[in-house]
Each structure stands twice: as C-alpha cells, then as structure tokens.
C-alpha positions in Angstrom: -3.1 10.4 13.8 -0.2 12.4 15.0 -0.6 11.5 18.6 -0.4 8.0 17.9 2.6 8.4 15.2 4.4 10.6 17.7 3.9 8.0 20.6 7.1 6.4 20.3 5.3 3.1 20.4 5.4 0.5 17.6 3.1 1.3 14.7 1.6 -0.2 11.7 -0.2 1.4 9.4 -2.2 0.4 6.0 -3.6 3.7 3.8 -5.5 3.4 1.1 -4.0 5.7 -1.8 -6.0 5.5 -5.0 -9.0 7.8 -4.0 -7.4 11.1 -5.2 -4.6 11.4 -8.1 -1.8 12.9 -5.3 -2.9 10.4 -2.0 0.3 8.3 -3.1 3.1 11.1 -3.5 1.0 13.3 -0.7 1.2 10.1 2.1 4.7 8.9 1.3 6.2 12.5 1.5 4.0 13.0 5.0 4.8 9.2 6.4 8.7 10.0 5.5 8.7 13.0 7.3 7.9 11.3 10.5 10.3 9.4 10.8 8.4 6.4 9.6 9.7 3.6 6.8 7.0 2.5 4.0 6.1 -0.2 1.5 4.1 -0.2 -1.0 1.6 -2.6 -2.7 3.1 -4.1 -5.7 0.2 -3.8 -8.5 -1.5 -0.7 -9.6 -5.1 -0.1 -9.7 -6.5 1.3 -12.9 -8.6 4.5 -13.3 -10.1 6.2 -16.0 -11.4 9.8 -14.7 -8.3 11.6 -14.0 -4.8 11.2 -14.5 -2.9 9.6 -13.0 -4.7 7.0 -14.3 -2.8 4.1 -12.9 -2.1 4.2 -9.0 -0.7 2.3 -5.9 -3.6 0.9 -3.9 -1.8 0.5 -0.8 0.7 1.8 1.5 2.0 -0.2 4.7 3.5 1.8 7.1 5.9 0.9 10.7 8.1 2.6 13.4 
C-alpha cells in the first residue's frame, strides 16, 4: 500500500472500517498523514460486542 500511496499518481481508495473498534480513528489518522484527503460514509453500522458500538462502515480515500 505505501508504494502505490507514495507513487505520485492519482489514487482512490475505499477501506472498510467497522471490523475492529479503532479501524476508523487508526485509517483516518494513517490516510492524513500521507498527504491524502478522506470522506466518510454517512450512516453507521451497528455492533453489539465491543464498544464502540456504532461505527463508520466506510472510508473513500484520493490524492
């Protein structure tokens, strides 16, 4: 994933962010470090095994 972040070319990326409690904070922090500018999905997804228990499902990513 670096290589292709650090090619300089234009990139898109969709992550998934709802498998682990910190994939949302963890993936923004990483994607803003890069340089790179991110939406998110509007709606949460609903979980009841560990908190947070309501998280972004998806995270859209472009240079």
């Amino acid at each position: 994933m670096k290589q292709l972040i650090n090619s300089g070319n234009k990139t898109k990326i969709a992550i998934c962010t709802y498998h682990k409690p910190n994939d949302y904070k963890d993936i923004t922090d990483y994607i803003s470090g890069v340089g790179m500018t991110y939406s998110t999905s509007k709606n949460y997804m609903l979980f009841d095994d560990k908190k947070p228990f309501f998280r972004r499902g998806l995270i859209r990513a472009i240079r």
